[in-house]
VMD Tcl script that builds the backbone (N, CA, C; Angstrom):
set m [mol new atoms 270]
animate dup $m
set s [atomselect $m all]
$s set {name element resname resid chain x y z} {
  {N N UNK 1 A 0.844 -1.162 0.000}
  {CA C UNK 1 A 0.000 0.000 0.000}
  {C C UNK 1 A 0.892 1.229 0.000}
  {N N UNK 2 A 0.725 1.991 -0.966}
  {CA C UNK 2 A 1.621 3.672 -1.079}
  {C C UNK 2 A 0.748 4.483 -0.823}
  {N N UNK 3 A 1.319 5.402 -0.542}
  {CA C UNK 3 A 0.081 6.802 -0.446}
  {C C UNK 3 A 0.766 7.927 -0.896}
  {N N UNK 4 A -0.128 9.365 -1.450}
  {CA C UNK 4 A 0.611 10.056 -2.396}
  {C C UNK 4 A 0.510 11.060 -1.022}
  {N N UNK 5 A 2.000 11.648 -1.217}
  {CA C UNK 5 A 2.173 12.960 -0.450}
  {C C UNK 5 A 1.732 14.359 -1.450}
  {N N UNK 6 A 2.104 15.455 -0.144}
  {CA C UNK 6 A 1.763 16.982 -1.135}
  {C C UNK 6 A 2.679 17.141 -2.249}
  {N N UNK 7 A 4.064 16.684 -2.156}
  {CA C UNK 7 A 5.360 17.099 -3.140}
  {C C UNK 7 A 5.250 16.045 -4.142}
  {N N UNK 8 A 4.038 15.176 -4.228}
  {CA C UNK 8 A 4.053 13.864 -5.708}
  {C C UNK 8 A 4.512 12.926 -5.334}
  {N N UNK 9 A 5.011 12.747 -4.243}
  {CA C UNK 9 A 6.324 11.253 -4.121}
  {C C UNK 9 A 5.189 10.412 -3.138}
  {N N UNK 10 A 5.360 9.462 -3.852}
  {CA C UNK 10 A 4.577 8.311 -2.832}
  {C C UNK 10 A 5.924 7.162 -1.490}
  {N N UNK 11 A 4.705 7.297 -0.746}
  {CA C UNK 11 A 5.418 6.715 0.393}
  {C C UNK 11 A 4.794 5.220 0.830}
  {N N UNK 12 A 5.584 4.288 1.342}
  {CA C UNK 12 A 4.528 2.970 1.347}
  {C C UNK 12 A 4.546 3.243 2.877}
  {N N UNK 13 A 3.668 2.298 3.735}
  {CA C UNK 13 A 3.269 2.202 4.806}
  {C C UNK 13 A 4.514 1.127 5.799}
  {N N UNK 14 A 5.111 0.371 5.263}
  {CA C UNK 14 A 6.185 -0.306 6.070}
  {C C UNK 14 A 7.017 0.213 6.575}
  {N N UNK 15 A 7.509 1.936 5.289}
  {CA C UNK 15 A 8.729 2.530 5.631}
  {C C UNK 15 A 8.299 3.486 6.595}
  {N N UNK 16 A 7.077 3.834 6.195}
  {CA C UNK 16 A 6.802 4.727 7.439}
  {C C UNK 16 A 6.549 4.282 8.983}
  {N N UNK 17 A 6.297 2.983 8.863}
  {CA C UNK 17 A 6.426 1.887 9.776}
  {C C UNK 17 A 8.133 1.719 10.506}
  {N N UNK 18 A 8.679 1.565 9.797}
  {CA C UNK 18 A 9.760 1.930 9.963}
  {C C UNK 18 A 10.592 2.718 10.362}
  {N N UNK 19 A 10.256 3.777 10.454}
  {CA C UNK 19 A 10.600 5.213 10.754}
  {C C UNK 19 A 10.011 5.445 12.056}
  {N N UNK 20 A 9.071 4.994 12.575}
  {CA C UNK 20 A 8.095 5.320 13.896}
  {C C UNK 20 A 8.735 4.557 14.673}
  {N N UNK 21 A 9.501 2.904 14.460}
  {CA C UNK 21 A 10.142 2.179 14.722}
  {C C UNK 21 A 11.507 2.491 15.399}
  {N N UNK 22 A 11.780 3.119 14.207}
  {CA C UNK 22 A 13.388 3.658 14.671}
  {C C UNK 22 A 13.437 4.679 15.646}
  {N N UNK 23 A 12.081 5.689 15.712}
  {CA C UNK 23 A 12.535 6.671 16.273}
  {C C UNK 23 A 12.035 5.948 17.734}
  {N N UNK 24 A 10.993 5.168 17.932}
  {CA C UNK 24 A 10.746 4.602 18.914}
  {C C UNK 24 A 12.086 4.377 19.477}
  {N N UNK 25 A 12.736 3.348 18.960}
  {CA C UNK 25 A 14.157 3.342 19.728}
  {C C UNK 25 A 15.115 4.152 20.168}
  {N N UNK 26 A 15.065 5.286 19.212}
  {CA C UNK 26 A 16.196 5.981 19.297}
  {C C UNK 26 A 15.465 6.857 20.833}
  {N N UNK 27 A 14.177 7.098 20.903}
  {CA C UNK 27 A 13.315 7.838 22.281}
  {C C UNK 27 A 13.792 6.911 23.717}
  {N N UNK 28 A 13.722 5.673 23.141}
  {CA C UNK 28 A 14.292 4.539 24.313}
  {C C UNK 28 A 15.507 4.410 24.584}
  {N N UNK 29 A 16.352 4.545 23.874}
  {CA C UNK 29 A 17.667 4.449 24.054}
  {C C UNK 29 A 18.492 6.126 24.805}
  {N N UNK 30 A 17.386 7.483 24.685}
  {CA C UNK 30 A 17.632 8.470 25.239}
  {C C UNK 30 A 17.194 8.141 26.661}
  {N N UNK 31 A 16.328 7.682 26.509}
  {CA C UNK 31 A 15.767 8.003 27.818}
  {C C UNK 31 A 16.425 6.872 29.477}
  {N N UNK 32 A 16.957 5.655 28.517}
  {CA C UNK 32 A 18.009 4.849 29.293}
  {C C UNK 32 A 19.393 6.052 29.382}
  {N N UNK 33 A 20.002 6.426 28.505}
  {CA C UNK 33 A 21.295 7.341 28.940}
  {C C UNK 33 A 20.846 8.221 29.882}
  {N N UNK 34 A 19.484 8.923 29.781}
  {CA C UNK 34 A 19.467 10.198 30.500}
  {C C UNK 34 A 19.084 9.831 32.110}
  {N N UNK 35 A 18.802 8.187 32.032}
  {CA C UNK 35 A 18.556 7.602 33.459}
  {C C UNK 35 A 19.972 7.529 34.336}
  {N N UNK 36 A 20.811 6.939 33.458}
  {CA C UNK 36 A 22.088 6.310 33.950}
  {C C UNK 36 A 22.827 7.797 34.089}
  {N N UNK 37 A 22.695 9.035 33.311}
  {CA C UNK 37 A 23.299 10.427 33.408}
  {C C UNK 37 A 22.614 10.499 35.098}
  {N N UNK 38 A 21.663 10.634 35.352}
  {CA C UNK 38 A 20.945 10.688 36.382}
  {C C UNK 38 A 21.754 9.961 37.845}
  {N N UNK 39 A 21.652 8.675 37.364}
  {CA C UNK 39 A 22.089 7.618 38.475}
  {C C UNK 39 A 23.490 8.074 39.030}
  {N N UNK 40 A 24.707 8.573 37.664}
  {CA C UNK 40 A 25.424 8.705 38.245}
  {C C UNK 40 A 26.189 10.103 38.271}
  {N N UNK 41 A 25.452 11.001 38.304}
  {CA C UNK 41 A 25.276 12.326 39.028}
  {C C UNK 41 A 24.750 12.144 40.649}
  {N N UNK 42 A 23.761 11.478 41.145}
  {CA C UNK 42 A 23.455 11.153 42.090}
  {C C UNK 42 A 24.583 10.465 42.853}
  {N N UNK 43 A 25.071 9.494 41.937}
  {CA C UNK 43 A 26.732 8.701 43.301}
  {C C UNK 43 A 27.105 9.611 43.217}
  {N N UNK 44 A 27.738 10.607 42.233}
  {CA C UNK 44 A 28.901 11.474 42.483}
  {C C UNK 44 A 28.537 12.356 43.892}
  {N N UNK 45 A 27.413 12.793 43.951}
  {CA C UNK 45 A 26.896 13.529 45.067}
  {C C UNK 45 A 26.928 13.233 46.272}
  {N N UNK 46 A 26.776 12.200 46.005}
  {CA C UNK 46 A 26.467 10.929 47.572}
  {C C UNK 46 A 28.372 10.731 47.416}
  {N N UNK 47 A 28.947 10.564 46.853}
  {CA C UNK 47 A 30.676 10.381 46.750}
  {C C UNK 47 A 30.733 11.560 47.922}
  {N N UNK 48 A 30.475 12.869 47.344}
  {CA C UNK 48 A 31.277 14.519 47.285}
  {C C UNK 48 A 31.148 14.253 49.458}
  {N N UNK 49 A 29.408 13.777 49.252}
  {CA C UNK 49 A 28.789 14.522 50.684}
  {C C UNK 49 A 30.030 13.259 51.642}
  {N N UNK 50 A 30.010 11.812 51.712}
  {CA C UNK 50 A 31.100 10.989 51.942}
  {C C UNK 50 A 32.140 11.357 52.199}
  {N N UNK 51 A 33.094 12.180 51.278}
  {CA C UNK 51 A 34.207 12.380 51.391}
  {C C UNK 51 A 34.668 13.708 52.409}
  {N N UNK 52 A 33.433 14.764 52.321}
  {CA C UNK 52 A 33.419 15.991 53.100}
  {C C UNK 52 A 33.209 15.717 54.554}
  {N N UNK 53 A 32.595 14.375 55.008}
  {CA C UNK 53 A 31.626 14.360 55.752}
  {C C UNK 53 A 33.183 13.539 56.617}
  {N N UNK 54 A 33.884 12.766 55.536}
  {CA C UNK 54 A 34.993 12.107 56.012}
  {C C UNK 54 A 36.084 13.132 57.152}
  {N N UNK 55 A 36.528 14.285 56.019}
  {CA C UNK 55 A 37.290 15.120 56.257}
  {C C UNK 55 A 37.176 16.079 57.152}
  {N N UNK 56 A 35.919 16.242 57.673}
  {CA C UNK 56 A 35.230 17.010 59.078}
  {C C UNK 56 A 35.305 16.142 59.757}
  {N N UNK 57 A 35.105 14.906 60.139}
  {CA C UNK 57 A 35.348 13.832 61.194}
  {C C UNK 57 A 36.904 13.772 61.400}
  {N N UNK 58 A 37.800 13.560 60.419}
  {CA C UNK 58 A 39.685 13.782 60.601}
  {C C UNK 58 A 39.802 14.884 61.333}
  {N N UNK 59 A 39.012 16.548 60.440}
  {CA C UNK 59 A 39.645 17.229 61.481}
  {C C UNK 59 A 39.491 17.562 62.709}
  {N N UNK 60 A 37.912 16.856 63.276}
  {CA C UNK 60 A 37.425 17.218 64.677}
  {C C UNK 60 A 38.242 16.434 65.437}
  {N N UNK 61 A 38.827 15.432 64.893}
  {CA C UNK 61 A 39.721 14.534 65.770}
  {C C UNK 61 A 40.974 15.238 65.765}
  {N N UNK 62 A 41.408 15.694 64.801}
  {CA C UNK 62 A 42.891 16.645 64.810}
  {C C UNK 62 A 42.734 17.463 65.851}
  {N N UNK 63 A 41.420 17.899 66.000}
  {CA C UNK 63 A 41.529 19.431 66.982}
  {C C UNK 63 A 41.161 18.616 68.082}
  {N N UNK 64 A 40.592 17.764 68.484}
  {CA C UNK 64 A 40.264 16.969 69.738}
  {C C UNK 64 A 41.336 16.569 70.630}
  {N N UNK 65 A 42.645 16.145 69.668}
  {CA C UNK 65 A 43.681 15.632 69.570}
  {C C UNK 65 A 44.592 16.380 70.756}
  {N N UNK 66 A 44.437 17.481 69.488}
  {CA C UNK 66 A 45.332 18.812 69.620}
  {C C UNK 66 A 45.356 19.326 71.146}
  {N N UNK 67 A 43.827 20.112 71.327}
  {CA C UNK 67 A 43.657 20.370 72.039}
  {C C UNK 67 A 43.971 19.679 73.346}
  {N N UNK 68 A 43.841 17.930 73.774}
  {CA C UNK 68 A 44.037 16.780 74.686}
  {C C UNK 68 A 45.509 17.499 74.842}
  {N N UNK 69 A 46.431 16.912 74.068}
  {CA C UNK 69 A 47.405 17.245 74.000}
  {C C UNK 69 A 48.301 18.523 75.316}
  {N N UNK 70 A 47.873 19.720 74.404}
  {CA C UNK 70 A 47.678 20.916 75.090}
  {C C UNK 70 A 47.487 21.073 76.792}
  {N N UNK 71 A 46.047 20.378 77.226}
  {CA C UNK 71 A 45.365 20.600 78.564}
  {C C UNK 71 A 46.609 19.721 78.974}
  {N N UNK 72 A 47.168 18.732 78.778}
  {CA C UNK 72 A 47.633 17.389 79.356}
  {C C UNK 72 A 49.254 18.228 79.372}
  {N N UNK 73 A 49.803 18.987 78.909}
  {CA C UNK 73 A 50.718 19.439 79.074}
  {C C UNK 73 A 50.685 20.807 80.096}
  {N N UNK 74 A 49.978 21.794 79.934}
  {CA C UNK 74 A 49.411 22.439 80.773}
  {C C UNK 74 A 49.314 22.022 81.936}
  {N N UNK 75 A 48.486 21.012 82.236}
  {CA C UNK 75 A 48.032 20.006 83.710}
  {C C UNK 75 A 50.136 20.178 83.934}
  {N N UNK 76 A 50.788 19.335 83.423}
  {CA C UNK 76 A 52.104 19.001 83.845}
  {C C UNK 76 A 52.935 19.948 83.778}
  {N N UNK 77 A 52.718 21.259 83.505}
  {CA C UNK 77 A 53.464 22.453 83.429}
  {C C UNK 77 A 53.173 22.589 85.439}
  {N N UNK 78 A 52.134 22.953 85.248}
  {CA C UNK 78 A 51.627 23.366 86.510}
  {C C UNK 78 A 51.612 22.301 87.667}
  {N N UNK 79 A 51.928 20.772 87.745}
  {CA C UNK 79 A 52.361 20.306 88.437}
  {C C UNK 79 A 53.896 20.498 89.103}
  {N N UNK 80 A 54.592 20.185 87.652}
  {CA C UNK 80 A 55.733 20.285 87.692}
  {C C UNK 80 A 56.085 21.538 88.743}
  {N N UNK 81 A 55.959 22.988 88.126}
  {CA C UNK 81 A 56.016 23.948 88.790}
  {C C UNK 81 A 55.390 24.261 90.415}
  {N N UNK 82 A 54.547 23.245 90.714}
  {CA C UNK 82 A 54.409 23.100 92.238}
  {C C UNK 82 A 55.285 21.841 92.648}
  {N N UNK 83 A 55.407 20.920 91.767}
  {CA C UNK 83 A 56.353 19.958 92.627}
  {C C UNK 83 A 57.894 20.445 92.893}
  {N N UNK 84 A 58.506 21.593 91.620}
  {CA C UNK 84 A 59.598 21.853 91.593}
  {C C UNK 84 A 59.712 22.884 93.131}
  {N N UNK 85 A 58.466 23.989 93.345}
  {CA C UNK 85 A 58.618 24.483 94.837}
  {C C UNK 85 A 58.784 23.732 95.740}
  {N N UNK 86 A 58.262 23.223 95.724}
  {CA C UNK 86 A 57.751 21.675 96.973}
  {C C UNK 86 A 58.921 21.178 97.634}
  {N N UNK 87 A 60.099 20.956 96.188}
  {CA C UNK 87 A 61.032 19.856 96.795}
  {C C UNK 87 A 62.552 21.179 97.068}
  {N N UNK 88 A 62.143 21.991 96.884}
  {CA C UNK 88 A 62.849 23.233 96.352}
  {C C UNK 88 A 62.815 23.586 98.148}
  {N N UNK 89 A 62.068 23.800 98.427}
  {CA C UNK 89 A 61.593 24.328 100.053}
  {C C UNK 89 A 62.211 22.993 100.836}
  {N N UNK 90 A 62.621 22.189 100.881}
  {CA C UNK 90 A 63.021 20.970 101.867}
  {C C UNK 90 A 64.320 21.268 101.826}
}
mol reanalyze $m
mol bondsrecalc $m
mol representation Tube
mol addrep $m
């Protein structure tokens, strides 16, 4: 079966069959990439928040650290300096 277009040229019904076909796929095959574009924009995000989330936990421990550190020397400054009177006076 052909059918006549406006410009004279006849077209049969398979090819145009064909054509609805292809583009069918080619609509399916966008719409799988633009899923998987999707999916992995989403890890990368879920990566970014992971890795930030990592690097604020290192440094609260750096400064946790730090700070321990600090008091614990302090504490022994100020021992020291009363034990050094202490034995200083005998």
């Amino acid at each position: 079966m052909s059918t006549m277009t406006e410009n004279g040229t006849t077209t049969s019904a398979t090819a145009d069959q064909a054509d609805v076909d292809q583009l069918t796929q080619r609509l399916s095959d966008l719409e799988k990439a633009q899923a998987v574009q999707a999916a992995t924009h989403a890890g990368s995000e879920a990566t970014q928040a992971a890795t930030l989330s990592g690097a604020q936990a290192t440094q609260a421990a750096a400064h946790a650290g730090t700070w321990a550190t600090m008091a614990a020397g302090a504490i022994a400054l100020v021992v020291g300096m009363f034990l050094g009177v202490t034995i200083t006076k005998r």
